[in-house]
Structure formats: C-alpha cells, structure tokens
C-alpha positions in Angstrom: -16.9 38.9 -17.5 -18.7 36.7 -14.3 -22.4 36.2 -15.1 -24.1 37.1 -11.7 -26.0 33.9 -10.5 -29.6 33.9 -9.6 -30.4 33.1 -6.4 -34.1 31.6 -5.4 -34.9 32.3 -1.7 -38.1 30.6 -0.1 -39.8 31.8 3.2 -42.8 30.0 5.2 -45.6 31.7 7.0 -48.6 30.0 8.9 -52.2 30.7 9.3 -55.0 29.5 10.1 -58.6 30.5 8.5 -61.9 28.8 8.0 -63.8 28.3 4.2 -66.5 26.6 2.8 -66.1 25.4 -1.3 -69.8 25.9 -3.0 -70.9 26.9 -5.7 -73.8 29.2 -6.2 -74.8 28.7 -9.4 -75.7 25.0 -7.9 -78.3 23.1 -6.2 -77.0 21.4 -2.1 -77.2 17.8 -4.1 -74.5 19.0 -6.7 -72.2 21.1 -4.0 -72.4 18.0 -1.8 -71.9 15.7 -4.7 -68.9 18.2 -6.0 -67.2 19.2 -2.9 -67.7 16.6 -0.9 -67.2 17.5 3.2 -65.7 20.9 1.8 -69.6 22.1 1.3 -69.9 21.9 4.6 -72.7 24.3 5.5 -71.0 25.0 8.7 -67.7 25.4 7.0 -64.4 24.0 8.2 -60.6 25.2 8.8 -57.3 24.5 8.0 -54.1 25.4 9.3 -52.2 26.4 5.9 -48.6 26.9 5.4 -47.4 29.5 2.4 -44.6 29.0 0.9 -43.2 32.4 -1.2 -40.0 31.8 -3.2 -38.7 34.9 -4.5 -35.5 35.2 -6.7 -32.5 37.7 -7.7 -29.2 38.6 -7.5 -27.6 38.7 -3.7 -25.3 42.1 -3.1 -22.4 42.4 -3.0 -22.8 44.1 0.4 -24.8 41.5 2.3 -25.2 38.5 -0.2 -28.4 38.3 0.6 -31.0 38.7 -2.3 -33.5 39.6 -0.1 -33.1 40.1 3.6 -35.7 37.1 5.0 -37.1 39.5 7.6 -38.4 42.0 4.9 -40.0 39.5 3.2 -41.2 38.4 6.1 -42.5 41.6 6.7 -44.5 41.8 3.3 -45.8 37.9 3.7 -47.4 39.2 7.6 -48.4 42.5 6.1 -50.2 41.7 3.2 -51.2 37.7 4.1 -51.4 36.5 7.2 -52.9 39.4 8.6 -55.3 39.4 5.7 -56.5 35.8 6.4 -55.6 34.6 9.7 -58.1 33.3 11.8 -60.7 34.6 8.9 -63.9 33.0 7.1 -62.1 33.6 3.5 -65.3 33.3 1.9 -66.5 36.3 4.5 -64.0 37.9 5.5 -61.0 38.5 2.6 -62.2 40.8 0.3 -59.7 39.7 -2.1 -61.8 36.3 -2.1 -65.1 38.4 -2.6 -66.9 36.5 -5.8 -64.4 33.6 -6.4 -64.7 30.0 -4.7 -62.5 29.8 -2.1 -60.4 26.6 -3.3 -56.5 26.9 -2.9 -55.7 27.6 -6.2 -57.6 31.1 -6.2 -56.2 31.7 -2.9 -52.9 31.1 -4.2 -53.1 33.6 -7.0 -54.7 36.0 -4.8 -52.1 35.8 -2.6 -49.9 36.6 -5.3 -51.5 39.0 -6.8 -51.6 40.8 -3.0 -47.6 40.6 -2.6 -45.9 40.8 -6.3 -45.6 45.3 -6.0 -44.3 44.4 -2.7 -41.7 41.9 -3.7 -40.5 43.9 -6.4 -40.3 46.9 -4.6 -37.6 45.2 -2.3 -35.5 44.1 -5.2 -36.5 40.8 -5.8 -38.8 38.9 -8.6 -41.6 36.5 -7.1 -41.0 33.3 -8.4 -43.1 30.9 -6.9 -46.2 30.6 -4.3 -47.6 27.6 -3.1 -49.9 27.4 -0.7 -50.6 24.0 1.2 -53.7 23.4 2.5 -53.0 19.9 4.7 -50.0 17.6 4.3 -51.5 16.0 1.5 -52.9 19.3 -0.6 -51.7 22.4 -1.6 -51.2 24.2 -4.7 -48.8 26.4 -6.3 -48.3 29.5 -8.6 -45.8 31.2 -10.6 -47.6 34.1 -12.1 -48.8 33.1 -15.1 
C-alpha cells in the first residue's frame, strides 16, 4: 500500500502598516534605551512580507493540496485587510494589549487564519512574518 506524501505549500502576501514598540509599564528612558528608534513617539512603518506555509495531501483530482487562490483568499481576508496601511498598535484589535513586535504579530496572524486553513483541507504549518530584509520572525503553532 503507497503512503500518500505530504506536501508543504507556501504563499506570500504584502502589506504595509505603521507600529510603535513601548512598553507601558516603563519610563521614555527605558523604552528608548529598550527599543531603540522602534519607540519612536511618532511611530514608524514597514512594508512586511507574510509568508504562510500550509501542508497536506494533494487530490487526486487536481494535485493541488490547496488551490493557492483560496489560500490566497483566506491570507487577504483575514490579514492584509486586517493590517494594511493600519497603526497595529491602534488599529488591529487583535494587537489590542500586546506590544506590537513581530513575534506577537506572527502568532496573531496565526491564530486569525488556522479555522480558515483547516476548513479548506489543509494543516498550517508555518508563518513567518518578515519585517525588513534583515528581520522577521516565524511560527508554527506551538
């Protein structure tokens, strides 16, 4: 009897949103001290790129695991639309409370698209957010 083979499938989505890191359980001196030009009072932006990897078992019909446009779909849906061209500490209410570094907004984001993903099929396997070329962070649910 064949095993059926996993299959990991990865999607990218852009946007673009605005956040300031700070702490208010701290004094200016500390934040600045801490978070350096990210405690910006007048906060700053980053164009982010989101990387979702989901994986499963392509049909026999289409061999896809997921059809790319779905998941597409769910990452426009329930991301991008979410925080695009958003103050993430403002704005996204999942963000309400936490500081706004990439690795809460990586869970978050998971946390916003796992029902979706498994509704279509598929298992999330990995999201990584990147904040610039040199940053990002990454997530894999547990």
């Amino acid at each position: 009897m064949e095993r059926k083979k996993i299959v990991y499938v990865t999607r990218r989505e852009r946007f673009n949103a605005a956040h300031k890191l700070w702490n208010p359980e701290w004094d200016e001196e500390k934040n600045k001290d801490v978070f350096g030009k990210c405690a910006n009072p007048n906060w700053h932006g980053h164009n982010y790129e989101l990387f979702v990897t989901v994986k499963g078992v392509p049909s026999e019909d289409t061999g896809y695991c997921m059809d790319l446009k779905d998941l597409s779909d769910v990452l426009n849906k329930k991301v991008v639309d979410v925080f695009d061209h958003k103050n993430v500490n403002l704005d996204v209410e999942c963000m309400k409370g936490k500081l706004t570094s990439t690795e809460n907004m990586v869970v978050a984001i998971w946390d916003l698209i796992e029902n979706s993903i498994r509704a279509l099929g598929c298992e999330l396997h990995k999201v990584e957010l990147k904040e610039t070329e040199n940053n990002g962070a990454s997530y894999y649910g547990e």
